[in-house]
N, C-alpha and C positions, 0 to 999 in steps of 0.2 A: 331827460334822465329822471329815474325814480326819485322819490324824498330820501329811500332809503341807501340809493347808490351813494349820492349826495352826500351822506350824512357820513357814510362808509369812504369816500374819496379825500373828505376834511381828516380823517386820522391818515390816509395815505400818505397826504401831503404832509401830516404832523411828524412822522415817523421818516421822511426823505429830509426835510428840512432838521432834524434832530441829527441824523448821519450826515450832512454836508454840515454841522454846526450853521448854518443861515439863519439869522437874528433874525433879517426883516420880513424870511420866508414866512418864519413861524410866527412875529404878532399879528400878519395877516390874517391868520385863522382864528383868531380868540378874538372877542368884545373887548371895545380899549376897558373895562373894566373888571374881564375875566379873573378869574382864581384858579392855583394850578397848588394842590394840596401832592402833600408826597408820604408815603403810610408804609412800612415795614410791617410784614406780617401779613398771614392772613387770617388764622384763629382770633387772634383779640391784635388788629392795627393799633399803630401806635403812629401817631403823625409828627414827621420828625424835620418838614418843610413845606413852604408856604410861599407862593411869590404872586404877587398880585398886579395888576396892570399890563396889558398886551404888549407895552415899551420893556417892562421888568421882566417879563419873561421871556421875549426876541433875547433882550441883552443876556440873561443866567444862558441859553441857549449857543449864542455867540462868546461868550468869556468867562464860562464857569462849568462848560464839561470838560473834560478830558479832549487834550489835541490829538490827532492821532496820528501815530507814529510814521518816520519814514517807510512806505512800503506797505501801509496799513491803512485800515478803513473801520468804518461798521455798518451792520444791517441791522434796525431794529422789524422784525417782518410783526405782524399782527394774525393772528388768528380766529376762526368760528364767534366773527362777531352776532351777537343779539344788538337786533335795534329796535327798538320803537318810538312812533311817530306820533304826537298828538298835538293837532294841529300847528305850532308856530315853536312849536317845543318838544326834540327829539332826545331820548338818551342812548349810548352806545357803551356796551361790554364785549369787552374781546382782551384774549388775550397775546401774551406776548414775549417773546423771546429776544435780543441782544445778543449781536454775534462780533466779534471781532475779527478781523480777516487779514490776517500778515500774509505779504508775498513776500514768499526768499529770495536771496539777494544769488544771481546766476553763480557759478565760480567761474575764475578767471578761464582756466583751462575748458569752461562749458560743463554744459547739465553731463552727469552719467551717462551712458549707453542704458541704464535700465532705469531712465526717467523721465515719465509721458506724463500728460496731459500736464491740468494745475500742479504748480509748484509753492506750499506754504502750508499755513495752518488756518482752518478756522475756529473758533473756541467759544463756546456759549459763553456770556459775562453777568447776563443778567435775565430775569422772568418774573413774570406776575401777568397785571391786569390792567387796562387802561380804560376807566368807568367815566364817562364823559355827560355833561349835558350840554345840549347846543340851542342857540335860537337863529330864527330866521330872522336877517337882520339885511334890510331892503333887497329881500329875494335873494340874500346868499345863508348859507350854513355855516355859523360861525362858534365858536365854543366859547361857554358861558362858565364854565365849570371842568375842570380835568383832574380827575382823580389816576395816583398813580399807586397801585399797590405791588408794592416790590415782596418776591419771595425770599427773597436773599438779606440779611442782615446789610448794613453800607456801613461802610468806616471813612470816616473825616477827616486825616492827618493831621491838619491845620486846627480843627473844632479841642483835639481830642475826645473825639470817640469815636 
């Protein structure tokens, strides 16, 4: 397989381990010393989180997204990435969409007479870019650096803001 599948496969796996919430999916792919910066905007970012070490960020991944709901999932899919390679140090832009995906719940009495296929909703929740640098790190692709630039403003409850 290419450098650049490789490099492209490491956010696959970033982005599956994100939607099953799996902690130890995800420190697998980042250097135990990685940095995972989090930036609102894209005119003028503003970085609004920070989490540091491959163990810290498995765990914010494992117990500090959102659960999801009975009946519910998400996809975060990735797009038209750019990569490039030089030599033992690759970066990758692509971006990226967040989909929520509720299944309805049947009715008792059964689905309508005028209702095929899927049953629920899916609903965009989030978009931006996921700017990454990675290093080869005894023959595997592992991220050194993951930049998230959200399009969407984030509200806190708990922070307030």
């Amino acid at each position: 397989m290419s450098d650049q599948r490789q490099v492209q496969e490491v956010l696959a796996r970033y982005v599956r381990a994100a939607d099953r919430r799996d902690g130890a999916a995800m420190s697998s792919l980042f250097i135990a010393e990685a940095r995972v910066e989090i930036h609102e905007g894209q005119q003028a970012p503003r970085q609004i989180g920070l989490i540091q070490g491959s163990g810290a960020i498995g765990a914010a991944v494992a117990g500090m997204m959102k659960p999801h709901p009975a009946g519910g999932w998400s996809h975060h899919t990735t797009h038209d990435p750019i990569i490039d390679i030089d030599g033992d140090v690759a970066t990758i832009d692509a971006q990226f969409i967040v989909y929520d995906t509720i299944g309805a719940t049947k009715p008792a009495a059964g689905w309508p007479g005028s209702a095929f296929g899927a049953q629920g909703r899916v609903v965009p929740i989030e978009a931006g870019y996921y700017r990454s640098r990675l290093v080869r790190e005894d023959g595997q692709w592992k991220i050194d650096l993951h930049r998230i630039y959200l399009d969407l403003p984030m509200a806190f409850p708990d922070a307030g803001t």
